[in-house]
C-alpha positions in Angstrom: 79.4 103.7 120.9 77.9 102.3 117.7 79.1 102.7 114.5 77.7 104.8 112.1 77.5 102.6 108.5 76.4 103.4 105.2 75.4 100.3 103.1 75.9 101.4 98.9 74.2 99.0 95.7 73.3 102.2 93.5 75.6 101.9 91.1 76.4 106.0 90.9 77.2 106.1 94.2 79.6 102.7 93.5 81.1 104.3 90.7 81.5 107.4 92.9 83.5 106.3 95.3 85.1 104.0 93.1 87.6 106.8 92.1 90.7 106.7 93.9 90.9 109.9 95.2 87.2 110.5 96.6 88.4 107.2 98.2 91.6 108.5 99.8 89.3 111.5 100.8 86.9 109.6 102.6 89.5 107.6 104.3 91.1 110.9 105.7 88.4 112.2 107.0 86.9 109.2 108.5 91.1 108.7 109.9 91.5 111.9 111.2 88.3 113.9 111.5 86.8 116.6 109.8 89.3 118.8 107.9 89.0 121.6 105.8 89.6 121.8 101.9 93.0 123.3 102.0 94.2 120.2 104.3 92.7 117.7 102.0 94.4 119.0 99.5 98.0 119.5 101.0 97.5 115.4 102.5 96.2 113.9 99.4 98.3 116.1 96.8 95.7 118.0 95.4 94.7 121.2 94.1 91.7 122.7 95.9 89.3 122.9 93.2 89.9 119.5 92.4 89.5 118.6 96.1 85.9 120.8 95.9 84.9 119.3 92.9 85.2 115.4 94.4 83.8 116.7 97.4 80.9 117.3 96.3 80.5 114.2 94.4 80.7 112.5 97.6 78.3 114.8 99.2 75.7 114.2 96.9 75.9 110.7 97.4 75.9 111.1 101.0 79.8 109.6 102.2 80.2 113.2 103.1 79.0 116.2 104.9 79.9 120.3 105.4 80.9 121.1 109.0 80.0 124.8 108.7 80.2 124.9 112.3 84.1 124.4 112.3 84.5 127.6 110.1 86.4 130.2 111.1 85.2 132.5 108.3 83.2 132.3 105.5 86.0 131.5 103.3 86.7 128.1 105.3 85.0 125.0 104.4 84.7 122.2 106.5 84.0 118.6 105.5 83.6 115.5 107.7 82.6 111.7 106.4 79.0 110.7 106.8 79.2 107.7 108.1 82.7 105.4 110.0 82.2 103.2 107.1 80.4 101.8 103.8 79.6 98.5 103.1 78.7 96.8 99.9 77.3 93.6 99.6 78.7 91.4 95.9 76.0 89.3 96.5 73.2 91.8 96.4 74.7 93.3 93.0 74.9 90.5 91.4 71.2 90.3 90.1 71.8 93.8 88.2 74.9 94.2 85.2 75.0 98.1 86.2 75.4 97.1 90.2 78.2 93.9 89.5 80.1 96.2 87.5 80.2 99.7 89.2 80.3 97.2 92.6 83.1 95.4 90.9 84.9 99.0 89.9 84.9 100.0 93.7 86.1 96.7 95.0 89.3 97.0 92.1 89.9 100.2 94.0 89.5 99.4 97.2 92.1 96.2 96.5 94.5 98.7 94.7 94.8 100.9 97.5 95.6 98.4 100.0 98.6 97.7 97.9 99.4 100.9 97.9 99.3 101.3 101.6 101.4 98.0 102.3 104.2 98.9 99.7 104.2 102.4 101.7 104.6 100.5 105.0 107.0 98.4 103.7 109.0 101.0 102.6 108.9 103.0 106.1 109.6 99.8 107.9 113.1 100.4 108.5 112.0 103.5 110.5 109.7 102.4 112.9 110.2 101.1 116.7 111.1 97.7 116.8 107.8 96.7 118.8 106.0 97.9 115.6 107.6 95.7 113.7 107.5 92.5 115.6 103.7 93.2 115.8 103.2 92.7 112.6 102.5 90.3 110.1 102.0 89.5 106.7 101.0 85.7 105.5 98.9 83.6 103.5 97.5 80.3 103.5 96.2 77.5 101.2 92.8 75.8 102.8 90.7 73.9 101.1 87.3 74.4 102.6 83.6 74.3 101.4 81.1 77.4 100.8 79.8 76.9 104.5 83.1 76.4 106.1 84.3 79.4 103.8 81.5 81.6 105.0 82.6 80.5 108.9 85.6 81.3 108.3 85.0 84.6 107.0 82.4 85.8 109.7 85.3 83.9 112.4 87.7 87.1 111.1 84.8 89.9 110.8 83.8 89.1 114.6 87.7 89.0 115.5 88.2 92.4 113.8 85.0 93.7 115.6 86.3 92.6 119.2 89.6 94.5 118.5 87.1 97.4 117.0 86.0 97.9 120.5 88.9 97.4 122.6 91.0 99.7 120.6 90.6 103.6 120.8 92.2 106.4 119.1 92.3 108.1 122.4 94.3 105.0 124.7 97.6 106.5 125.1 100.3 104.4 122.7 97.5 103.7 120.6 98.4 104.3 116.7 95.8 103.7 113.7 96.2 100.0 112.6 95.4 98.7 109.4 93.6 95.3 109.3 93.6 93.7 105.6 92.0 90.2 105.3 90.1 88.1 102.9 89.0 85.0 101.8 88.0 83.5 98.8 87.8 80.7 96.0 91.0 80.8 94.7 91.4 81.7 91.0 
């Protein structure tokens, strides 16, 4: 089944989902389905008109979408993410100050929340099945490559992460949601 993608250079909708807590939103939903404000709120820890109010930020730049059809009552409101996921393309924003920048702020975010979800594994380590553990891994390395052998190298791990993509499945029994956190670049 294909993927559903949306591809963001307007810099409101960067600078929309720049914030880290539309962010965490859109990560939920897209993790564990549609859910309803209330939820949101309790798994992020956030009021519900605070959970409304970046809710439909997102929606009016299209990450998200009601699910009026999951509504019990009219009270109930139902969101689900637009698309399984957004990419942004630095080189495209570079042309633009507006773009680099808001395209910048989301990529700061982004970065910032992967530490935040390491440190949290890290720190739940100690409870988790040994199997988990050994699995896996956390490294770097120093190469000294050119642009071309750079961009090889970085389309060698997207199609990697793609294979695995398909052979995985929320639904395979023993199957748990898997983080995958890679990139290269010139170093600073």
């Amino acid at each position: 089944m294909a993927r559903r993608e949306i591809h963001v250079e307007d810099p409101s909708a960067l600078r929309a989902i720049a914030h880290p807590l539309r962010l965490k939103i859109i990560g939920l939903l897209r993790l564990e389905g549609p859910l309803t404000v209330g939820a949101l709120g309790e798994r992020v820890g956030a009021a519900s008109g605070s959970v409304s109010y970046h809710l439909a930020t997102l929606e009016r730049h299209g990450f998200v979408e009601q699910a009026p059809e999951l509504a019990r009552d009219g009270r109930e409101r139902w969101w689900r993410a637009s698309a399984d996921y957004t990419t942004v393309d630095a080189m495209e924003l570079q042309g633009d100050p507006a773009k680099r920048e808001a395209g910048l702020a989301l990529r700061r975010t982004i970065v910032q929340s992967y530490a935040v979800e390491t440190l949290a594994y890290l720190d739940m380590e100690s409870s988790l099945e040994p199997e988990w553990i050994e699995a896996s891994t956390q490294s770097d390395d120093m190469l000294w490559l050119t642009a071309d052998e750079l961009r090889q190298l970085s389309a060698d791990l997207d199609e990697v992460v793609r294979s695995w993509r398909e052979r995985g499945g929320r639904d395979r029994e023993g199957a748990r949601a898997v983080r995958a956190i890679y990139s290269t670049f010139l170093r600073p």
